[in-house]
C-alpha positions in Angstrom: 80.6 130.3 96.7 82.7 129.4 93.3 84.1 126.2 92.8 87.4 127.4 93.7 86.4 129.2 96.9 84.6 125.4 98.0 87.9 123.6 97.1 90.2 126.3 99.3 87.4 125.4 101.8 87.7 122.0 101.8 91.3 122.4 101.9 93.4 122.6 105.2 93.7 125.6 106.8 98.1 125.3 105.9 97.6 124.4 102.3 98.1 128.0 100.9 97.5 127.2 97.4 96.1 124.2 95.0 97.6 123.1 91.8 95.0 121.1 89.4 96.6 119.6 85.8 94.5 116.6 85.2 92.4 117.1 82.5 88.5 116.0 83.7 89.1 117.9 87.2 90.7 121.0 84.9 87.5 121.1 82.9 85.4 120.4 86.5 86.7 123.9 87.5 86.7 125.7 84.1 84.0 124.3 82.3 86.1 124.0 79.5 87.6 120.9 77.6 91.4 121.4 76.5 94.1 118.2 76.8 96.5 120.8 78.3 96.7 124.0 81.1 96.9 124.7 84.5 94.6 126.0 87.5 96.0 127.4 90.4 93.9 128.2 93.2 94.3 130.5 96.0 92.9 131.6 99.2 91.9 134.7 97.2 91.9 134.2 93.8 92.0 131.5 90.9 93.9 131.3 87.9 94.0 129.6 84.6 97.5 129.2 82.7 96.9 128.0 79.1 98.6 127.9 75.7 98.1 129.6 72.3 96.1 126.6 70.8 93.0 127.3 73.5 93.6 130.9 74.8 91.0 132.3 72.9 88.1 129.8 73.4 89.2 129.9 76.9 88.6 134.3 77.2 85.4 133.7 76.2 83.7 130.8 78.0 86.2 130.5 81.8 84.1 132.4 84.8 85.4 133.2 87.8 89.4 132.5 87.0 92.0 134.9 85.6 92.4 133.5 82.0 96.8 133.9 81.4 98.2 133.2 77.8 101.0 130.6 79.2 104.2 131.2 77.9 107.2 130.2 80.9 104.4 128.2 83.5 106.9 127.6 86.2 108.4 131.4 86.1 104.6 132.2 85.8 103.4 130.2 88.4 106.2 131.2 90.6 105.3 135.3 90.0 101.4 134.4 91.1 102.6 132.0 94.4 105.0 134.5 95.4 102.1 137.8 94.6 99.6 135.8 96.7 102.5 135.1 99.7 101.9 131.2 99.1 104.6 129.2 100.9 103.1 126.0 99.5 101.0 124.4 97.0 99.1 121.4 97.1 99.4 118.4 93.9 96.8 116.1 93.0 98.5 113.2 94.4 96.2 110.7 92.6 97.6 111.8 89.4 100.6 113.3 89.1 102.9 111.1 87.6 106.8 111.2 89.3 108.5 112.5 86.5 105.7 115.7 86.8 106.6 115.6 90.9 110.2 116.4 89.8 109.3 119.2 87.4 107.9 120.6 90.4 109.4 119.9 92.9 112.8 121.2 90.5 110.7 124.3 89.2 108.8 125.7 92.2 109.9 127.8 94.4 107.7 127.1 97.3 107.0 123.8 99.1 105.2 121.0 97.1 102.5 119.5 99.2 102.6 115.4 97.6 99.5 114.0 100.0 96.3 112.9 99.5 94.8 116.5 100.7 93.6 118.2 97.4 92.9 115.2 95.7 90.5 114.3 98.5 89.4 118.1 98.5 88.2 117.9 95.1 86.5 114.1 95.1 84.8 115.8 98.4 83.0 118.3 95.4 82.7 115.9 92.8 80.4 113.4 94.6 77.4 115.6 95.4 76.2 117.2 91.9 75.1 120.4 91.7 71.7 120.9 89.8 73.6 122.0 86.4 75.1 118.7 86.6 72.3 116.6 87.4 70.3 118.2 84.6 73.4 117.3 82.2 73.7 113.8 83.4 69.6 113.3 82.3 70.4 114.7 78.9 73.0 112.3 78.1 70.7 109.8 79.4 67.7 110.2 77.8 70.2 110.4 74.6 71.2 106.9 75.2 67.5 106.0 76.0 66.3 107.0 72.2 69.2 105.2 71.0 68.0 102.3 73.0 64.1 102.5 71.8 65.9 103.0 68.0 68.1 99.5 68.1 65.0 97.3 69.4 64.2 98.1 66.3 67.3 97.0 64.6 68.1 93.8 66.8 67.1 90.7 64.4 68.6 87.2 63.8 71.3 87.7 61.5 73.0 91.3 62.9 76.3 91.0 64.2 77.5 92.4 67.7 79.3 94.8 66.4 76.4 96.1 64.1 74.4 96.5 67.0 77.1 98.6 68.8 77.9 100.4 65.9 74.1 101.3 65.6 74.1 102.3 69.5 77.0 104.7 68.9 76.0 106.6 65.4 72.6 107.2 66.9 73.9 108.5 70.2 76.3 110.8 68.1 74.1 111.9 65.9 71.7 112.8 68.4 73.5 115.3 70.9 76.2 113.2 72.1 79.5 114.7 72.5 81.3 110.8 73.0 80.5 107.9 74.1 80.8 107.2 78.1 83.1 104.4 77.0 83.9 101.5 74.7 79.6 100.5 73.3 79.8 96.4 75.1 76.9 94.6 72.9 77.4 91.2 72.8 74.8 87.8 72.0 74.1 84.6 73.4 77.1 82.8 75.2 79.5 86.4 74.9 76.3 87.7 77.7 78.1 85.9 80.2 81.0 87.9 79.4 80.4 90.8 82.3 82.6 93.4 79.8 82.3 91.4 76.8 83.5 93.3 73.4 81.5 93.0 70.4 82.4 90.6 68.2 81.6 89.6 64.3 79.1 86.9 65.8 75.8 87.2 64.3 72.9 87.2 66.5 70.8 83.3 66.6 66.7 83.1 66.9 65.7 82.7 70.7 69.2 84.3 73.0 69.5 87.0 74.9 71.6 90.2 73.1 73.0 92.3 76.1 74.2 96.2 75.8 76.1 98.1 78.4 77.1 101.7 77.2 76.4 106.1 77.5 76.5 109.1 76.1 78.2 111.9 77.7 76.9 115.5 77.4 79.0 118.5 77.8 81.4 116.8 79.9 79.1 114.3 81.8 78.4 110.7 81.3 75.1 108.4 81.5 75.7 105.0 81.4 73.0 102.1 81.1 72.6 98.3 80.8 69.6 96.3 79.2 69.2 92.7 78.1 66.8 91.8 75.5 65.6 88.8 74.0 65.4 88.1 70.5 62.8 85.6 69.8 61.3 83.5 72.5 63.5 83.0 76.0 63.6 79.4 77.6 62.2 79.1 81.3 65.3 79.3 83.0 66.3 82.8 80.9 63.0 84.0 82.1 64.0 82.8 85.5 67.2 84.5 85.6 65.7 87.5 84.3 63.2 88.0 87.1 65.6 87.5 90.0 68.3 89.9 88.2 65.4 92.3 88.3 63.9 91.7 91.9 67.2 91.9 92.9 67.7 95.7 91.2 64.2 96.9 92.6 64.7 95.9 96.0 68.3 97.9 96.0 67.0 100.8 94.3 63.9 101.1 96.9 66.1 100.6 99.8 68.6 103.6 98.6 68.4 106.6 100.5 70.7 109.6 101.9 72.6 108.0 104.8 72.2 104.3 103.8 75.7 102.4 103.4 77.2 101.2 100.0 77.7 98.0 101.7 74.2 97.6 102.9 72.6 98.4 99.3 74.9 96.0 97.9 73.9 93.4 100.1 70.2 93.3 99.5 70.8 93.2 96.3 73.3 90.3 96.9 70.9 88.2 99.3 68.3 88.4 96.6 70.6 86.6 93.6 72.2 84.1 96.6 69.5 83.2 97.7 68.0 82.0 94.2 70.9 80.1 94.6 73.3 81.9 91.7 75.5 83.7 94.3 79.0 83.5 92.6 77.6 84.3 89.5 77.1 87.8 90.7 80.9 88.3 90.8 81.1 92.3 90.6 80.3 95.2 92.6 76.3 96.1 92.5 77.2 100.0 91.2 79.8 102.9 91.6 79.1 106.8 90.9 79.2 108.3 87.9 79.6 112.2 86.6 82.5 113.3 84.3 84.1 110.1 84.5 82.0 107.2 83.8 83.4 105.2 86.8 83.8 107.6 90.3 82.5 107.8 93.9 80.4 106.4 95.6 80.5 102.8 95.0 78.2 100.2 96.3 80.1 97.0 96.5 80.6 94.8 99.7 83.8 96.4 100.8 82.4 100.0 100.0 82.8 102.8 103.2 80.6 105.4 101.6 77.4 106.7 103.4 75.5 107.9 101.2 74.4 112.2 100.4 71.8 114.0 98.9 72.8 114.4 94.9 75.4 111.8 95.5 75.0 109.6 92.4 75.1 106.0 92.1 74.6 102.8 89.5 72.6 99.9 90.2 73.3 97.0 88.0 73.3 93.3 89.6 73.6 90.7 86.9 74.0 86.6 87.2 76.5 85.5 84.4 76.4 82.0 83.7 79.5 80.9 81.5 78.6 79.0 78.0 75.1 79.9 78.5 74.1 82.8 79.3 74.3 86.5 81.3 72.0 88.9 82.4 72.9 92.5 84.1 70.1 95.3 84.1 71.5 98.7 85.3 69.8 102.1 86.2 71.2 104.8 88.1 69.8 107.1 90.6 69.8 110.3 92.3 70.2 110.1 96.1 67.5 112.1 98.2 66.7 112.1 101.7 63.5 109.9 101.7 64.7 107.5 98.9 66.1 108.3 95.5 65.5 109.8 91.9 65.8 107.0 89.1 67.3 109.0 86.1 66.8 105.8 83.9 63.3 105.5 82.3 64.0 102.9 79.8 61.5 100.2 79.7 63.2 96.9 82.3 60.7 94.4 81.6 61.7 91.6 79.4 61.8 92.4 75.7 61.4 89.5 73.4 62.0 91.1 70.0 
């Protein structure tokens, strides 16, 4: 089955058609970037409405979709509901902004569907990855792990934050990255208890800990990992922290499996940091999924209702952040399986002291 014929699927059997406009879920169907156009989905056939400005690359690289040149959408759309006897067509609730629900709503000449059906429909396919995208998802990792083996080698007293991140992101680019997963977070010695510090002109000092959070993406799909190194010798209780952020990771990450809860995962993880007696300093969620957006489902936090799937992917990144002083977060992320899981992330975890 297409993409397209899974989403109809997943749909309900009275949604006659589907209507997807946000960009990452336009290029989740296409397979092709654009900051504009418009998929419409049907129970027999799919269609992609574009302008001049991507008609061309869009003819040679969209499968299993009838590429249109748009030129009136709404008269256009209107011609394909009414061809394929489609009384209604389902939004993407989650982000279709109101005044877009009145262009509709105005412009269409069949029922708009406003609930949370298609957007559900479509998280539904986004949470278990497909091979192609899992093999993706690697190659921006191990993009982001070179960068990381590169900048050990970089890291010294005297570098700024923002010299470091700088260093993170031009050798990620350079190297097969399309863009950065997000914003490069690289921050030193009292910033590390900042949990999304931003790098700052601070230079790094002999003996503190220098902490990176950040990803490449790869044709669309994001990797995203955290490590905290050491530059010069830690103290005891850095060391101390360290190990119980890390015990803390390994015991989550052996206990993940298909059908395990979020909830559960997180908790383990959890116990392990409160009971070393630095419970509130763990004060975010232990991981969430990630794929073409660097933040998506499943999540792993306390309140978290997802059970977890084969090819479900998820992040695993306790930390204890201890204000004026210090922070340590070390982050992996895994494949789901049923027996256990798949860590994508094979970036050296012990502690570094450059």
């Amino acid at each position: 089955m297409t993409k397209y014929e899974r989403l109809m699927a997943a749909l309900p059997d009275e949604i006659d058609a589907a209507l997807i406009t946000e960009d990452v879920n336009r290029r989740y169907f296409t397979g092709m970037k654009s900051s504009a156009g418009t998929v419409l989905v049907t129970r027999e056939k799919a269609y992609l409405v574009i302008d001049f400005r991507y008609i061309e690359k869009a003819r040679k690289t969209v499968r299993d979709a009838e590429v249109i040149m748009q030129e009136k959408l709404y008269e256009q759309l209107n011609s394909l509901l009414e061809k394929h006897g489609a009384k209604n067509v389902a939004i993407e609730a989650n982000t279709v902004t109101v005044a877009q629900l009145n262009a509709m709503r105005k412009n269409l000449k069949v029922e708009v569907v406003d609930t949370d059906a298609l957007s559900e429909a479509v998280d539904k396919l986004r949470i278990v990855k497909t091979q192609d995208e899992i093999d993706k998802i690697i190659k921006a990792q191990r993009i982001a792990e070179a960068a990381f083996e590169d900048v050990l080698n970089f890291i010294r007293p005297g570098v700024t934050e923002k010299e470091i991140g700088l260093h993170l992101d031009y050798y990620m680019l350079m190297h097969g990255a399309e863009a950065l997963s997000f914003e490069t977070i690289a921050v030193s010695g009292p910033n590390t208890s900042l949990c999304h510090g931003v790098p700052t002109d601070r230079r790094v000092q002999p003996n503190e800990f220098v902490l990176m959070d950040y990803g490449a993406t790869y044709d669309g799909y994001h990797s995203d990992m955290t490590r905290t190194v050491c530059v010069g010798k830690p103290t005891e209780k850095m060391e101390r922290v360290y190990g119980i952020v890390l015990d803390a990771q390994l015991k989550a990450i052996a206990a993940i499996k298909a059908g395990a809860k979020g909830a559960d995962i997180d908790k383990i993880a959890r116990d392990v940091i409160t009971e070393a007696g630095y419970g509130e300093a763990f004060g975010h969620s232990l991981g969430h999924g990630v794929g073409m957006e660097i933040h998506e489902t499943p999540n792993a936090s306390p309140s978290s209702k997802h059970v977890f799937e084969e090819n479900m992917i998820v992040t695993v990144e306790p930390g204890i952040y201890l204000p004026d002083e210090f922070g340590v977060r070390i982050e992996d992320f895994v494949i789901i399986k049923p027996d256990g899981c798949v860590n994508m992330t094979l970036a050296k975890k012990n502690l570094i002291s450059l």
